[in-house]
C-alpha positions as CSV (number, residue, x, y, z in Angstrom):
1,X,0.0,0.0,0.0
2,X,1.2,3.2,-1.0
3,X,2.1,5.3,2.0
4,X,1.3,9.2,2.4
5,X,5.1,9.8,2.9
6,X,6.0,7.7,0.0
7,X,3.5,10.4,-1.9
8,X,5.0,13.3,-0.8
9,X,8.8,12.6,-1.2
10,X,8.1,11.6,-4.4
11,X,6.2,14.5,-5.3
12,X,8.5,16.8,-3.9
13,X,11.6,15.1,-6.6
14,X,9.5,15.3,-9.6
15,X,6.2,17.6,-9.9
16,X,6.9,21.0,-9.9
17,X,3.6,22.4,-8.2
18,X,1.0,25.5,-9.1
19,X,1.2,28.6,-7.4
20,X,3.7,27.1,-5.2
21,X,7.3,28.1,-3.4
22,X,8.9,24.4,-3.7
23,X,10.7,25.0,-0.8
24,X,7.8,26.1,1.0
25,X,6.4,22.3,1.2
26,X,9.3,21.6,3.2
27,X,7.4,23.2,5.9
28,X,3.7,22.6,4.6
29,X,4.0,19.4,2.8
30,X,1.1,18.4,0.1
31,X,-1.8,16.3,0.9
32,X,-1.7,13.0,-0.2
33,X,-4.7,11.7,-1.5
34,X,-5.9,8.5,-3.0
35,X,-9.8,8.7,-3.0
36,X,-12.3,10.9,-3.2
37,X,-16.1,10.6,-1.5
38,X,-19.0,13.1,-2.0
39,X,-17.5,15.9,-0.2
40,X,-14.6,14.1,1.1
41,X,-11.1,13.6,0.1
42,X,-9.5,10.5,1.7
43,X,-5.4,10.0,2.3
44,X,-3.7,6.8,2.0
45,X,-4.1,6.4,5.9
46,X,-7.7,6.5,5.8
47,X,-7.7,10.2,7.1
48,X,-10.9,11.9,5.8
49,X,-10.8,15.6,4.9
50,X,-13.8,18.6,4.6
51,X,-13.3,19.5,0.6
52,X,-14.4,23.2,2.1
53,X,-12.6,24.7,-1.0
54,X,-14.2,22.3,-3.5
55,X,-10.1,21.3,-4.8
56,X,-10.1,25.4,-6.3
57,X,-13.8,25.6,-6.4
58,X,-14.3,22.9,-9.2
59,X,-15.8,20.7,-7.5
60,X,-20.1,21.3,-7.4
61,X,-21.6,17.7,-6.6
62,X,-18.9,15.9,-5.0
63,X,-16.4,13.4,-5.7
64,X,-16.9,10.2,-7.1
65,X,-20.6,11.3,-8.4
66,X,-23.0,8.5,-10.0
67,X,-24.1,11.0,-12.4
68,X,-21.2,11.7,-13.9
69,X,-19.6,8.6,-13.6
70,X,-22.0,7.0,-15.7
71,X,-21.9,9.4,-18.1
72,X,-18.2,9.1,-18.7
73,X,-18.4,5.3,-18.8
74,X,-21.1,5.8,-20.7
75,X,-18.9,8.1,-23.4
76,X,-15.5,6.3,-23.1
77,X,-17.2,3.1,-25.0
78,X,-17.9,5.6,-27.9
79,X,-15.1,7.7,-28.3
80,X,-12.6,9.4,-26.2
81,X,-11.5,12.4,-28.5
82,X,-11.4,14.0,-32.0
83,X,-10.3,16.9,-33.6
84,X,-12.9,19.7,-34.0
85,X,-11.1,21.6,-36.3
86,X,-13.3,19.8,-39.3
87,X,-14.9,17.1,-37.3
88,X,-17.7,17.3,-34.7
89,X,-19.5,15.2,-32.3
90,X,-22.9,15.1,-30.7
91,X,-21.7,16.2,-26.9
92,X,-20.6,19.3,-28.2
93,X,-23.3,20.0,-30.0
94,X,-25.4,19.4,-27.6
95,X,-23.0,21.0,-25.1
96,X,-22.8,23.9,-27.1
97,X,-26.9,24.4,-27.7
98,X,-27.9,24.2,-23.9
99,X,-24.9,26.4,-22.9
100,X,-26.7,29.2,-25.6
101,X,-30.2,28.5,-24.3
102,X,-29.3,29.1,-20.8
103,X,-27.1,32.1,-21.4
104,X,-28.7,34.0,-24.6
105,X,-25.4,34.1,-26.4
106,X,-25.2,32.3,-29.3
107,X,-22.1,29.8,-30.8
108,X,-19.6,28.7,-28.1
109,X,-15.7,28.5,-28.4
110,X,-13.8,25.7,-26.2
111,X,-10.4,25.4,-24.6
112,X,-9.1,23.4,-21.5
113,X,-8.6,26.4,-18.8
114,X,-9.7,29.5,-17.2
115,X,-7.1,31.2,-18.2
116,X,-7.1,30.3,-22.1
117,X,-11.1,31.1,-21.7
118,X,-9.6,34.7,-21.0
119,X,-7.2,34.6,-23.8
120,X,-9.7,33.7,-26.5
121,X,-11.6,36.9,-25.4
122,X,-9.5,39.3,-25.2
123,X,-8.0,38.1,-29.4
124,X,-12.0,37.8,-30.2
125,X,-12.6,41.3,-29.1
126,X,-9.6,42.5,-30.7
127,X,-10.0,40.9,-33.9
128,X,-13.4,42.1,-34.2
129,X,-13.0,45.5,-33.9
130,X,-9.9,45.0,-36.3
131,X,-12.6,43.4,-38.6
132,X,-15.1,46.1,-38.1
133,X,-12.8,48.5,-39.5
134,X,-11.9,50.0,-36.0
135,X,-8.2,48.4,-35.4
136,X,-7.3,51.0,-33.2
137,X,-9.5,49.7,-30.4
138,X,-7.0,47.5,-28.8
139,X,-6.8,48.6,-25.0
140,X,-8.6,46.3,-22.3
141,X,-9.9,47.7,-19.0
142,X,-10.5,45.4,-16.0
143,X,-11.5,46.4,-12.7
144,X,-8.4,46.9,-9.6
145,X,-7.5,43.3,-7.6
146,X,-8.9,41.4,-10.5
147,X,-7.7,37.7,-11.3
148,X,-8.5,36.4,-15.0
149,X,-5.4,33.8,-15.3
150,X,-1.4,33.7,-15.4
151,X,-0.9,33.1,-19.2
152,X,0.5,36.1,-21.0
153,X,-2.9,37.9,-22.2
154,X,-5.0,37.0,-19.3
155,X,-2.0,38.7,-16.6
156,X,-1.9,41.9,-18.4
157,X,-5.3,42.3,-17.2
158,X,-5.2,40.8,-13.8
159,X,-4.5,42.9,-10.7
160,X,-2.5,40.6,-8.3
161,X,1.3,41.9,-8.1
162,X,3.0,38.8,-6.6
163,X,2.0,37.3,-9.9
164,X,1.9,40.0,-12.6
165,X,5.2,42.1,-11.6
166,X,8.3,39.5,-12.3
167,X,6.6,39.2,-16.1
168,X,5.8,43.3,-16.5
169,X,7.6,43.6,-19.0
170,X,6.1,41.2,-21.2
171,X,2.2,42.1,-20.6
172,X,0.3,44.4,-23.3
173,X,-0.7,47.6,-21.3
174,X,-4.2,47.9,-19.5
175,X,-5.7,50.2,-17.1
176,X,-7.2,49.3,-13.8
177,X,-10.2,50.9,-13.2
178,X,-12.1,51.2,-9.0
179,X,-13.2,47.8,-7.9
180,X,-16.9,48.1,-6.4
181,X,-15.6,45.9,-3.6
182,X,-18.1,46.5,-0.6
183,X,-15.5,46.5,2.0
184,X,-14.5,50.3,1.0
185,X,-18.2,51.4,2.3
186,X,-17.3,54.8,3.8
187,X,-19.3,55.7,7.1
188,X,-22.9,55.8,6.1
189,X,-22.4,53.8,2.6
190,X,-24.2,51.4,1.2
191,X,-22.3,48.5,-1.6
192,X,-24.6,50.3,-4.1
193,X,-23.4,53.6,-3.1
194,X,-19.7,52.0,-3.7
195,X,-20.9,50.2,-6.9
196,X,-21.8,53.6,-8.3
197,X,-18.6,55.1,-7.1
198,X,-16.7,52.9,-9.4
199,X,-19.1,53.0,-12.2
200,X,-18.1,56.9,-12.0
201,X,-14.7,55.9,-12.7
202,X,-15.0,53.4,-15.3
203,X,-17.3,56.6,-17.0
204,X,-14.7,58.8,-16.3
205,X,-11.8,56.5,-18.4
206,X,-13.8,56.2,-20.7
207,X,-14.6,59.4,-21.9
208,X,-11.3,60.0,-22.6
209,X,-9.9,56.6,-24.0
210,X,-13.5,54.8,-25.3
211,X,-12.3,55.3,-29.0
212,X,-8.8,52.8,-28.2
213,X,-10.5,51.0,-25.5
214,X,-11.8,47.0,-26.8
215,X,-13.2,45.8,-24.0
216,X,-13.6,45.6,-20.1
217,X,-13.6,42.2,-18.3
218,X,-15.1,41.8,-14.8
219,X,-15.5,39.1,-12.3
220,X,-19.3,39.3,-12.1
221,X,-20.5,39.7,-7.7
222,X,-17.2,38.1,-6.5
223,X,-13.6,38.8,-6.8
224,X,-12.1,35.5,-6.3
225,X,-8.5,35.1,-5.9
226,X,-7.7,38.5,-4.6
227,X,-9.3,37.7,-1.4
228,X,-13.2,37.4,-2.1
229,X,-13.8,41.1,-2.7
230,X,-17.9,41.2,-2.9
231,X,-20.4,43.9,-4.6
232,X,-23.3,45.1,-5.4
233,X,-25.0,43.8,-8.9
234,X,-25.7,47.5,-9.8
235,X,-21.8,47.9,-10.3
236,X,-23.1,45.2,-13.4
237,X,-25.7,47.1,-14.7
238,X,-24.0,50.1,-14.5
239,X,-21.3,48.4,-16.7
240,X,-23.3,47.5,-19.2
241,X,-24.7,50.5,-20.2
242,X,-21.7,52.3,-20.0
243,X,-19.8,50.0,-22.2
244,X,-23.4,50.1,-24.5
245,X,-22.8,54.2,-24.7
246,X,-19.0,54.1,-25.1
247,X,-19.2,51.4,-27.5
248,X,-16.9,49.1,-26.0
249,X,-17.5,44.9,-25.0
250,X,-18.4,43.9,-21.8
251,X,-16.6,40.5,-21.1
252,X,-18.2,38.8,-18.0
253,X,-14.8,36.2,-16.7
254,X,-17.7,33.7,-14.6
255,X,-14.9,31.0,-14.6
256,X,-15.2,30.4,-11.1
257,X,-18.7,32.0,-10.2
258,X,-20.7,30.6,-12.9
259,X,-23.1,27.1,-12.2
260,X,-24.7,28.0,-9.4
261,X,-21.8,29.7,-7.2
262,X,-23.8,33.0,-6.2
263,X,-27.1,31.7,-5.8
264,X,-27.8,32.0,-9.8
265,X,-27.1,29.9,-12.5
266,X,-25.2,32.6,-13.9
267,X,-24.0,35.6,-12.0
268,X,-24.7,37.9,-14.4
269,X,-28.6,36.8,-14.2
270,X,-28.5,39.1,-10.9
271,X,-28.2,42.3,-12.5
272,X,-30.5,41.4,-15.5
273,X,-27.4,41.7,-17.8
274,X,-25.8,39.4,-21.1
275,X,-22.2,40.7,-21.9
276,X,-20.8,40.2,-25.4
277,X,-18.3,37.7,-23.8
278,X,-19.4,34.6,-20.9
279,X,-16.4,32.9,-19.7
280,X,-17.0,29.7,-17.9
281,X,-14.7,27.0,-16.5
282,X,-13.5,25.3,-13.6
283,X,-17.5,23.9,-12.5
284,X,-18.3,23.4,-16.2
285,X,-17.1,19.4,-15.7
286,X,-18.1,19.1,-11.8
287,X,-14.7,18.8,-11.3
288,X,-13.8,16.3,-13.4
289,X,-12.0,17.2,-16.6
290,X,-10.4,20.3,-17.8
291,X,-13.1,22.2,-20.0
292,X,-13.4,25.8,-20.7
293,X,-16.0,27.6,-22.8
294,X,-16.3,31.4,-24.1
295,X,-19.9,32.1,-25.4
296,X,-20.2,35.3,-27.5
297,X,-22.8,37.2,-29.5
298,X,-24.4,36.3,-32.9
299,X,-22.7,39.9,-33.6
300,X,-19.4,39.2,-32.9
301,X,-19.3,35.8,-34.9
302,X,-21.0,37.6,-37.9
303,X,-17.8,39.8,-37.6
304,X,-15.6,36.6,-39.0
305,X,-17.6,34.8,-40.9
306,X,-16.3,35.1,-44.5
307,X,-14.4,33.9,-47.5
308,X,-10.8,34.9,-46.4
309,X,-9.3,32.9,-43.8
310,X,-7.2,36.0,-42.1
311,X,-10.8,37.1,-40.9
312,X,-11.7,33.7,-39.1
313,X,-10.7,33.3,-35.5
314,X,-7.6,30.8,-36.0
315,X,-6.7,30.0,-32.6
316,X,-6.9,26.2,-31.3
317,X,-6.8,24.2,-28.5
318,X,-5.5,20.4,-29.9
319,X,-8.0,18.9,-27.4
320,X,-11.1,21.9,-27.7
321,X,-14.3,20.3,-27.1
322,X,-13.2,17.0,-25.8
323,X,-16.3,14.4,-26.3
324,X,-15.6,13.4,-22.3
325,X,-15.1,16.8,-21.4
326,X,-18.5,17.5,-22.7
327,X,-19.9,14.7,-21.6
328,X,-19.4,15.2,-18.0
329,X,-20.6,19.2,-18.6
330,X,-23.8,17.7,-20.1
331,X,-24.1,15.3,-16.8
332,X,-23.8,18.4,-14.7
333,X,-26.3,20.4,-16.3
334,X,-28.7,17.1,-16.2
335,X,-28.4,17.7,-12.7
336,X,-29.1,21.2,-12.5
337,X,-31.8,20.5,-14.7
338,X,-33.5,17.9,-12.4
339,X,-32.4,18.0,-8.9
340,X,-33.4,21.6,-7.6
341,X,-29.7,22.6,-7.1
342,X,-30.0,26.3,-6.7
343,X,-33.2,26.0,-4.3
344,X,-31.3,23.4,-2.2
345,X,-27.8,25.8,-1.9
346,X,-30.2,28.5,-0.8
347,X,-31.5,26.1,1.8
348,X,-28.1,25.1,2.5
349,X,-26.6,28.9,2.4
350,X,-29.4,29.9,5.3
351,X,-28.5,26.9,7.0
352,X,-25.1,27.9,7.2
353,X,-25.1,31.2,8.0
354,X,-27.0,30.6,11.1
355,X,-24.3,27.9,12.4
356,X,-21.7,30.8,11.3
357,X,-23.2,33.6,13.5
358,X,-20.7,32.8,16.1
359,X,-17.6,33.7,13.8
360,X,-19.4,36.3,12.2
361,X,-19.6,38.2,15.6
362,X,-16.1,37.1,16.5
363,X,-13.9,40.1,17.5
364,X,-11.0,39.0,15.4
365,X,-13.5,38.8,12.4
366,X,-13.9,41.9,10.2
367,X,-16.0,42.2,6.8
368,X,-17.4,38.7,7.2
369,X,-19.3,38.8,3.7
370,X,-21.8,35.3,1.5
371,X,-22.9,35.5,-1.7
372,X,-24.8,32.2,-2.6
373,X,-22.3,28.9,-2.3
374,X,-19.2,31.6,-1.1
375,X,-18.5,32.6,2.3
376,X,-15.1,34.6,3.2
377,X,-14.5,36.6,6.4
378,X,-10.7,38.9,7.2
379,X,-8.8,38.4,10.5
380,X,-7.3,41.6,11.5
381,X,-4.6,40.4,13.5
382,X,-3.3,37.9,11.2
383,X,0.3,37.4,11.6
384,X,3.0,36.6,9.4
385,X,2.7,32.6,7.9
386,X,-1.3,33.0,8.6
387,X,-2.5,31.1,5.8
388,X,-0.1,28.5,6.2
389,X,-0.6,28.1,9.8
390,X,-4.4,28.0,9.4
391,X,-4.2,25.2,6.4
392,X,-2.1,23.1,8.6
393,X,-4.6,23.4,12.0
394,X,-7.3,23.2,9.6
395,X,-6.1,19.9,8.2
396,X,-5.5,18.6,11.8
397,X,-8.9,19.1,12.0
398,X,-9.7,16.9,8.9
399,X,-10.1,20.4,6.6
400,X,-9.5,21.0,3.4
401,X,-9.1,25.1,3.3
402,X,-6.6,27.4,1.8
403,X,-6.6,31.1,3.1
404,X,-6.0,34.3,0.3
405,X,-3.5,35.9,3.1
406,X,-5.7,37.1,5.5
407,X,-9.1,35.8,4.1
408,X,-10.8,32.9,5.1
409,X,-12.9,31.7,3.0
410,X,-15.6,28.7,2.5
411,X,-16.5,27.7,-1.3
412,X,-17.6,24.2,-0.8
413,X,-19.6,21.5,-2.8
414,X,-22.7,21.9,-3.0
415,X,-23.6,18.3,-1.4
416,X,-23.0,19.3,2.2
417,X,-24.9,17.8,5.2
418,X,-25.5,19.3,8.5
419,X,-23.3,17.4,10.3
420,X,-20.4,19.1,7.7
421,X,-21.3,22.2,8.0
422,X,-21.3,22.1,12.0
423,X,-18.0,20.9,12.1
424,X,-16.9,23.7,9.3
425,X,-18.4,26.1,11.1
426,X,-16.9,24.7,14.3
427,X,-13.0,23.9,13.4
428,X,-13.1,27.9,12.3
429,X,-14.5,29.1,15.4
430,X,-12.2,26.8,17.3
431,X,-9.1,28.2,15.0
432,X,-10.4,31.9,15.4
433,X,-10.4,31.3,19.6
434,X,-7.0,30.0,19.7
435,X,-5.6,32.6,17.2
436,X,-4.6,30.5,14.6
């Protein structure tokens, strides 16, 4: 039997790990796990672990899911991949015509990752406007603290300088404009009253850069990886007509808070809005296989279709659409489609919030903030190390979690019990008392 150690060590000689100082495992070591049950991830001890962070919020119905399973099974007896570039297959098509039904937009675009979802959008939106006859519409705005990805395109318009600065001078120029994150209330303030505050400032860019200005992408409700930065939906519709009357694309990035994650299917749906770009990943599969998806408008695809080739969109992904990909996105949306999902989180988000009062009120606690399937709360004393020190108690407590700094946060599957959720809500208590 293969040992957890045995895991590690070997790990350590030959995988080179994401978002990861090597050296740093020497004092927080990676998890090594061989199973995975509903919500819980299982070690080669037996050791079970909370999955309170859904493995980077892919996860929606649990591991190991009969659903899904079958449906792979089902898929690998047919075919396991072909080229779409002159071939297609009847997941992706199908794939592709739900994913426009429940979104508006109309053909879809695949790739394997968030951050190649964000790539394709920002060359779509540039290449149209270069087709419209407007080439010098080239600049992208995206809001300040944003995350869209670490490949070259998608960090020129992220916010986050512990990854953007070392590559600086490789990243096409863009312009941060005021994030409606609620936290920056002033006395008296409501997160609408902030929303509009930045919606003055996205006005004010662009009335002086609109006619170079392509697009701006947003993280619709939630600010993910820059610590769970929250706001209000009017911030959305704001957008929207502002990028309507400066004649500019509104890309919506929903790769982590699309399928449910805010208490909508789509975030977007909150503020009444479609953008000209929907960017969806990491829930897509439930988890299971890497699929990405940008949905656009019948507009923009009008904008290539035609006899030269130079005015096609001839970018590729060797494994775009992949039929098992697909197939598990299909099985996820059957079960959207037939298990109540979004009524149950909101049963489940009430649920939890009542078992969190306790850490909401807790005086080390500030900004403690939920929007659908996302909690996150800052600790103002947090001292030097404090994510790792927390991930490490945590996981003594049979956790999964992974602070952003001083941000905890809760994004977990969406199969959760009561008995999980107590003893979520009580390891972070517990960790907050003993100052963790």
């Amino acid at each position: 039997m293969t040992r957890p150690n045995d895991l590690i060590t070997r790990s350590r000689a030959a995988v080179w790990h994401p978002c990861t100082q090597m050296k740093a495992l020497d004092a927080v070591p990676p998890l090594a796990i061989v199973r995975g049950e509903g919500a819980w991830l299982i070690d080669a001890d037996g050791k079970r672990y909370l999955d309170a962070i859904s493995s980077w919020w892919v996860n929606l119905f649990g591991h190991a899911h009969p659903r899904i399973n079958a449906a792979l099974t089902d898929q690998l007896g047919q075919m396991a991949h072909v080229m779409l570039a002159g071939c297609t297959h009847a997941p992706v098509v199908e794939l592709s015509e739900r994913l426009a039904a429940l979104s508006g937009l109309g053909h879809a675009f695949y790739a394997s990752d968030g951050a190649s979802a964000t790539e394709i959008a920002l060359k779509m939106s540039f290449h149209y406007w270069r087709n419209t006859g407007q080439p010098e519409k080239r600049r992208f705005i995206s809001l300040k603290n944003s995350y869209h990805g670490e490949t070259l395109g998608a960090l020129s318009v992220t916010d986050v300088a512990l990854f953007k600065d070392t590559y600086a001078a490789l990243l096409n120029d863009s312009h941060q404009v005021m994030s409606p994150d609620a936290r920056q209330a002033a006395p008296g303030e409501t997160a609408s009253d902030v929303a509009r505050r930045a919606a003055a400032d996205l006005e004010a860019w662009l009335t002086e850069h609109a006619a170079t200005t392509a697009a701006l992408i947003v993280e619709p409700l939630v600010q993910g990886a820059t610590g769970m930065a929250m706001y209000d939906a009017d911030y959305l519709r704001l957008a929207r007509a502002l990028c309507d009357q400066f004649n500019i694309h509104l890309i919506a990035d929903e790769i982590a808070v699309g399928f449910g994650r805010t208490g909508t299917f789509f975030a977007c749906e909150q503020a009444g809005i479609t953008a000209d770009f929907l960017l969806l990943s990491k829930g897509i599969t439930g988890g299971y296989l890497p699929l990405a998806c940008v949905l656009t408008t019948d507009t923009v695809y009008a904008a290539f279709y035609d006899d030269a080739t130079a005015r096609g969109f001839l970018h590729s992904h060797s494994y775009t659409g992949n039929p098992l990909a697909c197939r598990a996105a299909l099985a996820v949306l059957d079960i959207f489609a037939t298990e109540a999902v979004l009524e149950r989180n909101s049963q489940t988000a009430a649920q939890f919030n009542a078992l969190l009062e306790p850490v909401r009120h807790h005086p080390r606690v500030r900004h403690f903030r939920q929007t659908g399937m996302i909690w996150a709360f800052d600790v103002v004393d947090a001292p030097p190390g404090f994510a790792d020190h927390w991930q490490l108690a945590a996981r003594a407590q049979g956790i999964l979690m992974r602070p952003i700094g001083a941000t905890v946060y809760f994004m977990p599957p969406y199969i959760l019990d009561e008995a999980a959720l107590q003893h979520l809500a009580t390891t972070t208590l517990a960790l907050l008392d003993r100052g963790t």
